[in-house]
C-alpha positions, 0 to 999 in steps of 0.5 A: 933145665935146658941150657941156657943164653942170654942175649943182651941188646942194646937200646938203639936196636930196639925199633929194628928187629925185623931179623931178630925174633926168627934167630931166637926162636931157632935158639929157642929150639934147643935152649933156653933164652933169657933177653936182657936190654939196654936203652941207652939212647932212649935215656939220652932222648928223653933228657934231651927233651927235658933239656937235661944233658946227660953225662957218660964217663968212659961208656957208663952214665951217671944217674942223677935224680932225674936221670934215675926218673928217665931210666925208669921211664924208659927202660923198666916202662917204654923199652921193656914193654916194648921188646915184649910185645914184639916176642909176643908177636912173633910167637915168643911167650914173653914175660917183662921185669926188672932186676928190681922184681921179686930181688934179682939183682941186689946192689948198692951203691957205686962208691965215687970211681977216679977216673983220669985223675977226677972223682967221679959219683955216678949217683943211682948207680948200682953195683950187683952183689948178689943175683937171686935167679928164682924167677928167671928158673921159674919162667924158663921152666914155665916155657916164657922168655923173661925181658929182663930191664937193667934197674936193680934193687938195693937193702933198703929198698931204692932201685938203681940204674945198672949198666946192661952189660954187667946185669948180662954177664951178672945173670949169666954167671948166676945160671951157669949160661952156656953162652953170652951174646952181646948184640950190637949195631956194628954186628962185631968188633972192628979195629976202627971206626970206619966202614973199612976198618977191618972186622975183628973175629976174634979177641982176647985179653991181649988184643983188648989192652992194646986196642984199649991202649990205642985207642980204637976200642973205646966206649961202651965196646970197651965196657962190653970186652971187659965184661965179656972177659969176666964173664968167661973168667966166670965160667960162661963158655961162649961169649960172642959181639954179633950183629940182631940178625947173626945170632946164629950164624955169626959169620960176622960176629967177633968171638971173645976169648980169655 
């Protein structure tokens, strides 16, 4: 099988992806690519619409009941089917499912995390515990791009909400993916929040504690440095922050180190 990336996008990316398919495609050329998706700010959408306020806690959500109706409302349904008809339309045979599908990615569920001195339950939250990547080989080897929506599935049978990040970095260690793409709104790291900011190139542990402790790497950027960081630690060899339109070039792009 030929090597393997995969590439997670966020969901506030999902209506603009005009100069996204013809990057993949040139990936496409010489790997084998696997789309893993977010949604995030459709999720948020949704409750709002609901007149539900949803919670995040240092860039991860809380699921309550509803929150797990709107996950797979929007993220195993609208965005997931969405990203795949646009693969399609721009050439890509592409095949949507969820980390539930024929189980993988098997999880339970979050223990109540402390955070700032408070107990948090993040409610259908799962954790992944183990990646079973047979119908991933299988559509790769197959020649499909597999869209891959962040819902997984526990013993008993009940799906949870997972953070698209960790469900990346979680595929991409189980395929021993060569590289790991984080595609972002910003294309990159910066050291701050304004447009003049300076763009970082490159990051590693060090530089992620003290930006974490300053301040300026926050959020769910301080959720994806995190991850990346493992990912390497787990034997991805390029991990990298770019921007829908950089996948290739990354003349912007922020290149995560150990």
């Amino acid at each position: 099988m030929k090597p393997v990336t995969v590439i997670k996008i966020g969901g506030g990316l999902v209506g603009s992806l005009t100069r996204f398919w013809g990057p993949v495609r040139e990936i496409l050329e010489s790997r084998n690519v696997i789309l893993v998706h977010g949604g995030g700010p459709q999720a948020t959408a949704m409750a709002r619409r609901l007149g539900h306020e949803p919670e995040i806690v240092q860039g991860r959500r809380v699921t309550s009941d509803l929150d797990r109706d709107i996950v797979r409302w929007t993220m195993r349904g609208e965005i997931n089917l969405q990203l795949s008809c646009a693969a399609q339309k721009a050439g890509i045979p592409a095949v949507g499912l969820a980390g539930a599908d024929a189980g993988l990615l098997r999880v339970t569920r979050r223990p109540p995390w402390v955070i700032q001195g408070r107990s948090v339950d993040f409610g259908w939250v799962g954790d992944v515990v183990e990646v079973n990547p047979r119908i991933l080989t299988t559509l790769l080897e197959a020649g499909y791009l597999p869209v891959v929506a962040p819902v997984g599935i526990d013993e008993g049978g009940a799906d949870y909400n997972v953070n698209a990040d960790t469900v990346s970095v979680a595929i991409a260690k189980a395929l021993g993916a060569e590289e790991l793409l984080f595609v972002t709104e910003a294309g990159g790291l910066r050291s701050g929040p304004g447009p003049f900011d300076k763009r970082i190139r490159q990051c590693n542990r060090e530089m992620f504690e003290k930006g974490t402790d300053a301040g300026w790497i926050q959020g769910g950027m301080r959720v994806k440095i995190q991850l990346a960081l493992e990912a390497i630690e787990g034997g991805v060899n390029d991990v990298w922050v770019v921007g829908a339109g950089d996948l290739v070039e990354r003349a912007n792009a922020t290149h995560i180190t150990a």
